[in-house]
N, C-alpha and C positions, 0 to 999 in steps of 0.2 A: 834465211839470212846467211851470207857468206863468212865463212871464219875460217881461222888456219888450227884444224884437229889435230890434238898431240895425246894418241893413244898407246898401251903397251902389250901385248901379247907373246908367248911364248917367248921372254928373253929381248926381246926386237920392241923397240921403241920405233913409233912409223909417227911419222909428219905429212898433214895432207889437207889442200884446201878444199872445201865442200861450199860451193858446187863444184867439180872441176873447171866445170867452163870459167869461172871466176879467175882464175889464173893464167898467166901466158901459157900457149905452149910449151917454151922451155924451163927445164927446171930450173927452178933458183937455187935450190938448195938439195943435198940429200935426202930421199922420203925414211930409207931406215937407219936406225941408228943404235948402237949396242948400250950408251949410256944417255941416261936422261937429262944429264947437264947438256951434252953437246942437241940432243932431239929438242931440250928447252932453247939451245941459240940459235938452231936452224927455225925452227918457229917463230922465233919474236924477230926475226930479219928475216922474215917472209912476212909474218905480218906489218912491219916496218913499212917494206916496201909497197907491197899492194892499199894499206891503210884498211887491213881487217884488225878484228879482235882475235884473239887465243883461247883455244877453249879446252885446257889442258884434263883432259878426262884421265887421266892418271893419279890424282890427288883426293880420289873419291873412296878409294878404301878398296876398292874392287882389283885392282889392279897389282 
């Protein structure tokens, strides 16, 4: 199923729709992002636009 992933690693919040092919070519938005308020608004107006869900894997403790 396609969604718009909001993961974190090394300091870097990354925004990214899976599958890629699901998404335009062009970006919509920035994929990285140094705070997770702004990687939370680049996601929900990404998924806004396309009409995915958000599946913020950041909130699971691991992160």
């Amino acid at each position: 199923m396609a969604a718009v992933h909001l993961t974190h690693s090394k300091g870097i919040y990354r925004v990214r729709v899976e599958p890629p092919d699901a998404a335009p070519a062009i970006p919509l938005a920035s994929e990285t992002h140094v705070g997770h308020l702004s990687a939370q608004t680049a996601a929900r107006i990404i998924a806004t636009h396309l009409g995915l869900p958000v599946i913020d894997e950041t909130q699971g403790g691991g992160a």
